[in-house]
N, C-alpha and C positions, 0 to 999 in steps of 0.2 A: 414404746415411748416411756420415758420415766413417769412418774404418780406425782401426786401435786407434791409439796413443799415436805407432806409427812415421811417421805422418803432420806431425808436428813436429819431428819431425829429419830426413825428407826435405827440407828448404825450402832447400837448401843455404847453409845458415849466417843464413839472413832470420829475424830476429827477429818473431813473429806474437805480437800482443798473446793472453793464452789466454783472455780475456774474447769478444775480438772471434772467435775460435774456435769458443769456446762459442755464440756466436751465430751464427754459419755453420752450425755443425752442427746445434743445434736446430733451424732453419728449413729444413735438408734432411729432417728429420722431419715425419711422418704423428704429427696431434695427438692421436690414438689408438694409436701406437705408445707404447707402456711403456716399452718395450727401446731403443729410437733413444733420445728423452730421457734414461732412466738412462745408457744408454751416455756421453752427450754430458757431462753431469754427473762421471760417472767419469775420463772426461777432463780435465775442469778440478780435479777434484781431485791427481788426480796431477801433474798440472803444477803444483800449486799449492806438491806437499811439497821 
């Protein structure tokens, strides 16, 4: 699963669409995991505000 939010400011200065994030990270998720997708979610929200 992707790492909390610090993973989009590691990229040294590369702009990452948070859409296309979102979708990295959901598909590192198990479709049974809860907590992977909310997490993934959570991220694109705070990237969002």
């Amino acid at each position: 699963m992707f790492g909390e939010n610090e993973d989009l400011k590691n990229l040294n200065g590369l702009y990452v669409d948070p859409v296309e994030h979102y979708f990295e990270c959901i598909s590192s998720c198990d479709i049974a995991d809860g907590k992977c997708i909310s997490k993934c979610v959570e991220i694109l929200r705070e990237h969002n505000n």
